[in-house]
Structure formats: C-alpha cells, structure tokens
Phi, psi and omega in degrees: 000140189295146162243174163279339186257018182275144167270113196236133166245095184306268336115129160187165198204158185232173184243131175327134177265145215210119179288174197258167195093003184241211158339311198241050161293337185254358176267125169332137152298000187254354157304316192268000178251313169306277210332315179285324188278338159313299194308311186281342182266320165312324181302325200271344182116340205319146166282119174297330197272018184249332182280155196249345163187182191220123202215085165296080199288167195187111189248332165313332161058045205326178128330281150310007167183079200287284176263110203266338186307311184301324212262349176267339170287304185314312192295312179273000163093024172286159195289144176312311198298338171247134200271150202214142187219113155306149191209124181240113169225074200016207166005308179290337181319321150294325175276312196276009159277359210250308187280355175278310187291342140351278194272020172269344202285309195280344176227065129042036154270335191221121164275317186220159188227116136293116177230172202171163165224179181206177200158102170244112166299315188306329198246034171282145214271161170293190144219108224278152162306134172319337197265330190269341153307316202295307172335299224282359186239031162259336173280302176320306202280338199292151195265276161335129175299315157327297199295333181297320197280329194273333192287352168278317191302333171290345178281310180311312201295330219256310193299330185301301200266349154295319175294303179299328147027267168291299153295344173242008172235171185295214157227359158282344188245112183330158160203138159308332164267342183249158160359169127244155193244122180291348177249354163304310172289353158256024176227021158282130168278096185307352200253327188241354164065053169230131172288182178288332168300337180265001166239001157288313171307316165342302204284314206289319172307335194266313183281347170055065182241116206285161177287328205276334207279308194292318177305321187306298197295342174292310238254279173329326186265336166304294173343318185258310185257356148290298222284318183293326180303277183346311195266003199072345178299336176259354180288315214300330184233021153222163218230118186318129163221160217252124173284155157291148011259327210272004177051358172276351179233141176206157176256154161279340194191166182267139219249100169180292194319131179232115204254339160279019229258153188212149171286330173296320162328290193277000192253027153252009200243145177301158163281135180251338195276304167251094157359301200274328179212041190246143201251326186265156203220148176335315194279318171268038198226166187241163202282189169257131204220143160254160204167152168225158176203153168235172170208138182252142190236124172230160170283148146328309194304290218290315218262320197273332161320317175273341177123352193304120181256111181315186161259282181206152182259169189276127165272297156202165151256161176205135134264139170211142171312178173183187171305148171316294217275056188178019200294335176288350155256051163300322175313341177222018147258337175288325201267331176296342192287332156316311202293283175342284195284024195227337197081025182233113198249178165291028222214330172274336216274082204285351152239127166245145158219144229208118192280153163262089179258000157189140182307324200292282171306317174305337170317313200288293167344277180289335154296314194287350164277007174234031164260175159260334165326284179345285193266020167249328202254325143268001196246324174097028199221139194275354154225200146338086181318319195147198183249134148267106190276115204306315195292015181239010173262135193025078197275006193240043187080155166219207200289350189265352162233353169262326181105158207227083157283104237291323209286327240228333170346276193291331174315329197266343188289313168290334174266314117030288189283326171321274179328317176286299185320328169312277205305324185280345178083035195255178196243345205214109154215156180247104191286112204226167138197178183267149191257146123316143187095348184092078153209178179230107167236148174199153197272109172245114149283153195235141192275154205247142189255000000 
C-alpha cells in the first residue's frame, strides 16, 4: 500500500558514457556532474529551492574539488543554502548516493534529494615515486645556489630513471622508481593485493567459465546497446555534453557500443591479466570510462504535492559483503537480502541490470543465484535464490560496451532500469553490481502506475 514516506523516483538522466582518454579527457568530473544534475533539474521541471540536499558518488576525488558533490550543485545552479555531500563506496557510489537519499527521505530529514554520481578516469593522476617527492622537496628546501644546482641535478637523475622505468617494465608491475599509475592501484584490493582483472580470473576458473562463453556474452552486450542506439532508447536518458575549450563540438551517445564488433574478433585478443592460462581479455571486460548521471528522489507526499507523476519507486536495497578476492559476486550475496526486505523473490523480477564488469563475473553471478550449493554454503538458505532469465538481463547492453565509469555507474543501472521498466510496463525490477574490496549491492524497484 502507497505510503507518503514510500521513496520515488521522478526522473533521471546521464551524460554519454565515453571511453577514457577520449573525447572528454579534458572535461572536469565536476563539469560531467553539472551537466547532468542541469540536465535533471530541467527535464523534471524543478524549482531548485524545493531541494534539500545534493548526493554525489565519486571515487576519483580531484584535488580541486575534494567534495565534489558541492562544488557540481553550485554549479548546476542549486541554491547556497542547500548542503551537498560526496560519497564514496568504490563501484557503488552512485547507488549508495541513491540509497543514501533513500534513507534521508524515508527518516523525514529530507522530502527531495538529488543523487547521482560522476568520474573522469582520463584524468586520474599519475603518483611520482617516493625518491623523486623526496628530489623535489630537497630542491624546494635548498638555501645555497651549490644546493639548488646539486638538488636539480638529483631530481633531472631521478625523473631520468623513472621515465626508464616506465618504459621498459609493464605498468602492472610495482617498482619503487617509477611513476604508479592511480588507476591501477586503485583497481588493486589492499587486503589480497590482486587487481580486479585477477579475481574476475578467480570466478572464471572456480565456476568453470570457458573464454569462449564470455566472448558470446561480450559480443551480446555490443549487440544489445547498438540495437538500443539505433532504436533511441539509451538517447531518451542522456544528455548532451559540449567539449572545452571552444564549447562547439559535442557528444550525443555513448563512444564504446561497436555495431562492427565479431566474436573471431574477440577470440583474438589476448589473456591481459594471466598472460599464460587466463581467459580474460580487453574485449570481455568493460574499458575504463568517463560519465555521469543524476537522478531526483522524493517522498510520495512531496512528489504527489507538486504535481509530479513518479517512474518508479524504491522498494529495497541491501549491501553485502564477501571475500576481497571474489568480489564479483557481490551481486548475489546482495540482492537475496534486497530481495527479503522488498517482500519478493526472484521470480517476481522482470528486469535486471546486472553491471558488467567483467563477462566473466556476471556469469558467475547468475549460477551462482541458481545454485543450491551456493545458497546453503554461503547465503545460509535452504535452496537456490533463482534464474535469471538472460532475456530480461541488461536488455539495453551493459558495461563491456557502454563502460563503467566506476563514481557514475550505479546512477546509469538505475536509471536505465526505471525508463525500461516504464517502457515495457513491468513491475519489478533490480539494479545490481559488484564493489571492489569485496562487497555487493542492489536496488529492487517497483514501477509507479
């Protein structure tokens, strides 16, 4: 039964997602977060003075906008008066801004929340080697002209042997002299010290998921968000954005979905993670990417007060943990505890979108909610959560061809799944994905009549 304290999602929208290094190398992540939350407050109509906060995920943090959720509300022309908080939970962050404004709402602190996330990978930093910080703050400190000339030449001798480094070793493999590449250590697990490509090896090996499998499901998901292009359906929620410097050229759609793309293709490309006995590969993996999305969250009350006809409402959520080094099935340790609290199984659920973050892990994801092994020896449940039927999974494509800007995701799962759910007329759907660090979360939505 509708309540007033029930959670609603009027609207919501994104900026094309664009791999990095590309087109938007030169746009602010706090540039790719106005545009969406401008984009969102125009589509819904809002009075900005109607908002009660601003709730941003982000895991990239710039420098220069340290709490970036504020500095992207000013910006998008929300009022001084209202407070805005970044939120980081690696992969997840955009949904836990969605689940944070969830519970400000839902505990009468808030009627509407703009939440959302943003992420330009392209510009995540370079991180100088300890002996060459060490160079450069002995030449800052040196007094003496002797001191100045010997503290440059060890800094040129330090950047000299950082540069060789860099170039003759891999950028996976640590050294004490060279650079570190920020997105690499960060897409490293500090507690089993394996990137993330190495526990998507993990799953395909435990779960016995052949290379050949993952290409199909890589292949299926290009397939699915050219077929989405085409038709307009992934156009309907994102929202143009204008490149620097001259602002005249801009993009429209997201730069990754490949409508030539072939399984002889991808059954050439290399193992990148295990070189020697590893399956996963560039192509059955999602790129690194930049992007943003918002979304507006209301009480039932407040949304039927303004005149607002919702999409859909939140019904529950769950995060939940697991091993680091197996983190890709967060999806199915998270969603029965969603599933629970929502009053639902899986059996009701007529859409999912399930992030792609390696072909590999979504595989793993769904045997494993359809095991029974599984859901007595990790979940604690005497059968099986369910099937997942592929034809109602990521049916607009998913991340191995639109891309996974990690702050920004989860804002694109939902909104994506809102908008279908809309269109298709379903009642039930779940928004899901895997964290770095070992967790899981997901989203069960109820379509709004």
């Amino acid at each position: 039964m509708a309540q007033d304290r029930d959670v609603v999602l009027v609207e919501g929208v994104r900026t094309p997602f664009v791999k990095s290094d590309t087109k938007f190398k030169d746009v602010h992540p706090a540039e790719l977060g106005r545009v969406a939350v401008h984009e969102l407050i125009e589509r819904s109509n809002l009075d900005v003075n109607m908002v009660d906060e601003v709730i941003i995920g982000n895991t990239g943090n710039p420098p220069d906008a340290v709490n970036i959720a504020r500095v992207v509300a000013l910006r998008a022309g929300v009022p001084l008066n209202v407070p805005a908080v970044s939120v980081h939970r690696n992969c997840a962050s955009a949904l836990e801004s969605i689940t944070t404004g969830f519970e400000r709402i839902r505990a009468g602190t808030c009627d509407t929340v703009i939440a959302g996330g943003t992420e330009n990978m392209s510009q995540l930093p370079l991180i100088m080697s300890k002996p060459f910080v060490q160079a450069f703050q002995r030449l800052m400190g040196a007094r003496s002209t002797g001191q100045q000339l010997s503290g440059l030449f060890n800094l040129i001798k330090t950047d000299l042997r950082q540069v060789m480094e860099l170039v003759t070793t891999s950028p996976l493999v640590a050294s004490p002299h060279k650079p570190r590449v920020s997105v690499v250590e960060g897409l490293t697990d500090p507690f089993v010290g394996i990137n993330m490509g190495q526990t998507a090896e993990l799953l395909a090996k435990e779960w016995n998921i052949s290379r050949e499998e993952q290409d199909k499901f890589a292949l299926a998901s290009h397939q699915k968000a050219v077929a989405a292009q085409k038709s307009g359906r992934l156009g309907e929620e994102i929202a143009s954005v204008f490149l620097p410097p001259s602002f005249k050229e801009f993009v429209v759609e997201d730069i990754g979905p490949r409508a030539e793309q072939t399984i002889e293709q991808l059954a050439k490309l290399k193992p990148f993670f295990d070189r020697k006995y590893g399956t996963i590969t560039v192509g059955n993996a999602c790129p690194l990417t930049d992007g943003a999305g918002a979304v507006l969250l209301m009480s039932r009350a407040k949304a039927r007060e303004l005149g607002y006809k919702p999409i859909a409402s939140i019904r529950g959520y769950a995060f939940a943990g697991l091993e680091p080094e197996r983190m890709g099935l967060g999806p199915a340790y998270a969603t029965p505890v969603a599933l629970k609290r929502a009053g639902l199984t899986l059996k009701d659920i007529g859409l999912v979108e399930l992030n792609e973050a390696f072909a590999a892990q979504v595989i793993a994801c769904m045997k494993a909610l359809d095991s029974d092994q599984f859901a007595k020896d990790k979940l604690g449940l005497d059968k099986k959560v369910g099937t997942i039927d592929p034809a109602t999974l990521n049916v607009n494509g998913g991340a191995i061809a639109l891309g996974h800007p990690v702050g920004a995701t989860g804002t694109r799962l939902v909104v994506t799944l809102m908008k279908e759910m809309k269109k298709r007329n379903v009642q039930f759907g779940l928004a899901t994905l895997c964290i770095g660090g070992g967790q899981g979360g997901s989203v069960i939505l109820e379509r709004e009549n």
